[in-house]
N, C-alpha and C positions, 0 to 999 in steps of 0.2 A: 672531198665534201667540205663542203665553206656552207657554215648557219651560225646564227647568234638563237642567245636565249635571253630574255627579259633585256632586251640590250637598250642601254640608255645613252645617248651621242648629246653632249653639254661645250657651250666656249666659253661661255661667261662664268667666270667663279661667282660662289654666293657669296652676299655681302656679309653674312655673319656664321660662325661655327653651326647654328641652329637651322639656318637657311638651308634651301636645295639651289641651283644656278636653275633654270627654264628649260628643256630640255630640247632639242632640234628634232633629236629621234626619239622614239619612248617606247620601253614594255614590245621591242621589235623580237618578233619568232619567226623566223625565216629559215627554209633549206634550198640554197640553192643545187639543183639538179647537177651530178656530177657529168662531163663528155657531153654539155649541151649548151648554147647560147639560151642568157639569160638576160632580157632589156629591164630596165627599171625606170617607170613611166609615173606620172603625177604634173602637177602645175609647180609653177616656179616657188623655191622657196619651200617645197613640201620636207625638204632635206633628203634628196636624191645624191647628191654631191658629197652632202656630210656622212649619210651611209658607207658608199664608196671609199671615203677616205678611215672611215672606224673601219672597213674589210681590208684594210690595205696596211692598217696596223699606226696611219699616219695622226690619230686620234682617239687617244686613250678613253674607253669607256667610263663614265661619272659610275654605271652602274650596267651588273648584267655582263654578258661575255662573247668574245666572237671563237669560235671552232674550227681547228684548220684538222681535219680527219680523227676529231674528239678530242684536240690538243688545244689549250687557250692559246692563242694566238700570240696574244702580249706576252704570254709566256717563254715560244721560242725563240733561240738564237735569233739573231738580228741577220746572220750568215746566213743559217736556215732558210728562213722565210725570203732573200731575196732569192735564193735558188727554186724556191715555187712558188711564188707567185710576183707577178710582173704588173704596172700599173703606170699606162700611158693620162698623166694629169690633165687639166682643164690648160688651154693655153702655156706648154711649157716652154722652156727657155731654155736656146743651147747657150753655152759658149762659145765669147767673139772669137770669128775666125775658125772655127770646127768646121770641116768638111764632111759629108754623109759617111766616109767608113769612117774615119774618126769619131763619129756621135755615135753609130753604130756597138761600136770597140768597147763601148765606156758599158755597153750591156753584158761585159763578159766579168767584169771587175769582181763580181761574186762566186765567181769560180777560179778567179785567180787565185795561188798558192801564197806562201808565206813572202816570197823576194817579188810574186807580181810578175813571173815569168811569162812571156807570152807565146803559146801553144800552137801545136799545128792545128788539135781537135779547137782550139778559141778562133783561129783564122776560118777555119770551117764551118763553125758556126755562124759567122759574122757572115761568113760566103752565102749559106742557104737562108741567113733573113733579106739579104740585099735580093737575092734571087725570088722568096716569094715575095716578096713587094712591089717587085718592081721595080727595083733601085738603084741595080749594080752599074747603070749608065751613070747616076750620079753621083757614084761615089767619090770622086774628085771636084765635088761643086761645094759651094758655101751654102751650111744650111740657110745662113740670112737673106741668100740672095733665090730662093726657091719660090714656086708657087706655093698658095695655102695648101693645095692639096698633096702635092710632093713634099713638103716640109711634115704633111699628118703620114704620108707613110715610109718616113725617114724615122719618126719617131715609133712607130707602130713597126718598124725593123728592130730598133734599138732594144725594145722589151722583147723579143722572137728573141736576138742574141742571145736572151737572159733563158733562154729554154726551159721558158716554166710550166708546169702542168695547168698554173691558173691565171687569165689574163684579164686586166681588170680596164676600161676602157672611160672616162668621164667624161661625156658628150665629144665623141669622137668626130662628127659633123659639124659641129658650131662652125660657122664662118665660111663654110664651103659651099659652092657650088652644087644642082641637083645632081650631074654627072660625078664630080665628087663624092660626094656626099654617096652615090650606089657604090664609086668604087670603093669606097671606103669600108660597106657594109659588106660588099661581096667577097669583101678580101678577109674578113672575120669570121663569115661562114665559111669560107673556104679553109682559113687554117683548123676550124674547130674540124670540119669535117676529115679533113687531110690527117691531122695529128691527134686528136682526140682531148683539145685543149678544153679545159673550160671555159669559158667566155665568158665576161657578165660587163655590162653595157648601158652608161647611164642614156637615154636617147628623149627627147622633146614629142618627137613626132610618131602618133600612135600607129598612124599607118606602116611606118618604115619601122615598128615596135614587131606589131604584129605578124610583118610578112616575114623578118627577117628572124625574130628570137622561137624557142622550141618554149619560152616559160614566161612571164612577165610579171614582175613584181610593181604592187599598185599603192603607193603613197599617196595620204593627203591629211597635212599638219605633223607630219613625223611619224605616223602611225600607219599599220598594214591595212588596207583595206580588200585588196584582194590578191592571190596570186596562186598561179597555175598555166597549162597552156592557150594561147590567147583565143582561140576560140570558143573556149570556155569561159572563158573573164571579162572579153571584150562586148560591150552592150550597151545599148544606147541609157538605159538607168544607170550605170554605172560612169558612165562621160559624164549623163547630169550631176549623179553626184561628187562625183571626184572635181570636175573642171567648171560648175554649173554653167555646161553648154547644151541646149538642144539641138539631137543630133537624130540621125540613123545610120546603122551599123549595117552595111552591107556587103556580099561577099566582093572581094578583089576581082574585078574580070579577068587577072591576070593569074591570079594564082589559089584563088579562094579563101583567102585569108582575111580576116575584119579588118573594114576599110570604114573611117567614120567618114561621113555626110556631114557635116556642120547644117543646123535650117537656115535658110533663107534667112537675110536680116533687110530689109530692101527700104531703102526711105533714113535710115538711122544712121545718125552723128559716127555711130561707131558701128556701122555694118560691120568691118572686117576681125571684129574683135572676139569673135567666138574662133574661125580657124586661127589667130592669129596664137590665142591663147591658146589653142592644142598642138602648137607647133605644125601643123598642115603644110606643105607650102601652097601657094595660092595655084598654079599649075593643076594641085588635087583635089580643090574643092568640088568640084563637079560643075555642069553646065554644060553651053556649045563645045567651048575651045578645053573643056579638062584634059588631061594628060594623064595618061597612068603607065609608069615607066615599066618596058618587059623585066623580067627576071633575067638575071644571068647567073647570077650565084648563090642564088636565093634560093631557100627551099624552096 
């Protein structure tokens, strides 16, 4: 179980002993659901990213605390916590010249012993991430020289190596293709439901929020505005107020899950600005030619 309490996420120091810094996140009270994908949805800037990184231990709270199964977080071992919990960053960076099991390999480093011995149970491991990803073809390739999308689930092997109970994701689709971008998420449901990881997942797009997470956590200015599972949470009052988009929330033809409608904007300088801003892609807006991609690993 990963929750904060009164949790306060700050980057800027204050300018004076008397001062507070501005807070990104504020007064956050969250449980995320253990053995379930959890997305976390809001407009740009709400501090989705900076949560992420205070759950991942990479951003010391100003104020407030984060909980890894009633344990302060910042409290445990630095050992510890890379052994549960794993967290694929926004845009990471390998190392020139690392090939896919090499980038791989580097996920086991927290289960390496005192001399750094390398194991058969570490070769094994590194064997069943390349295998659910998809990868073991290229484990002899440069990760520089990959696609967007193979280069995302080289990395998304890398944190599997680290065989944690909690897997933490920060817009794991940015820059990818539609096709991408499902296999991406299908492969996230798949390992929660295969291994019984936890999953939590910063994501843009509420449709691909909804179909794909069991729970959704709803930011806007730092602060909770709603969270639960998306059928419950997801509502066209709620898009207004969170994204101020007028919309309609209607079921997925594909799976029944809240699918927003962005309105019409038709005639305006900035028609495309209401899906553009809920991360939609334009394929899902609706009309003639919408597109609403099947399921495959979706719930």
């Amino acid at each position: 179980m990963l929750e904060t309490r009164a949790l306060r996420l700050s980057y800027d120091r204050p300018r004076s002993a008397a001062a507070t810094a501005e807070p990104v996140v504020a007064d956050l009270d969250i449980a995320l659901p253990r053995d379930a994908v959890t997305a976390i949805v809001g407009p740009n800037g709400c501090g989705k990213s900076t949560l992420l990184r205070g759950l991942a231990r990479l951003l010391k709270p100003a104020a407030g605390s984060v909980l890894l199964d009633g344990a302060d977080l910042h409290r445990l071992p630095s050992r510890e916590v890379a052994r549960r919990l794993g967290l694929l960053p926004q845009q990471p960076v390998a190392p020139e010249g690392i090939t896919v099991e090499g980038l791989v390999r580097l996920g086991r480093h927290p289960h390496q012993g005192l001399f750094g011995a390398w194991s058969a149970a570490d070769q094994d491991a590194v064997e069943r991430a390349l295998d659910r990803t998809g990868t073991s073809a290229l484990r002899d390739r440069l990760v520089d020289r990959l696609s967007g999308g193979q280069r995302q689930r080289a990395w998304i092997a890398l944190t599997l190596a680290q065989e944690t109970e909690l897997l933490l994701l920060d817009e794991p689709t940015t820059f990818l293709d539609l096709r991408h971008q499902l296999d991406v998420l299908d492969l996230a449901v798949r390992l929660q439901r295969e291994s019984g990881r936890t999953v939590v997942m910063v994501l843009h797009d509420l449709g691909q929020a909804a179909r794909y997470a069991d729970h959704l956590v709803v930011l806007r200015a730092g602060r909770l505005v709603a969270a639960g599972p998306p059928h419950e949470v997801l509502d066209a009052e709620l898009v207004a107020e969170v994204f101020d988009v007028e919309c309609r929330v209607v079921p997925d033809p594909e799976t029944g899950t809240p699918l927003v409608v962005p309105s019409a904007r038709h005639g305006s300088a900035c028609g495309l600005a209401g899906p553009a801003r809920l991360g939609v892609p334009a394929a899902l807006h609706g009309g003639p030619h919408a597109v609403t991609p099947s399921p495959s690993g979706a719930p």
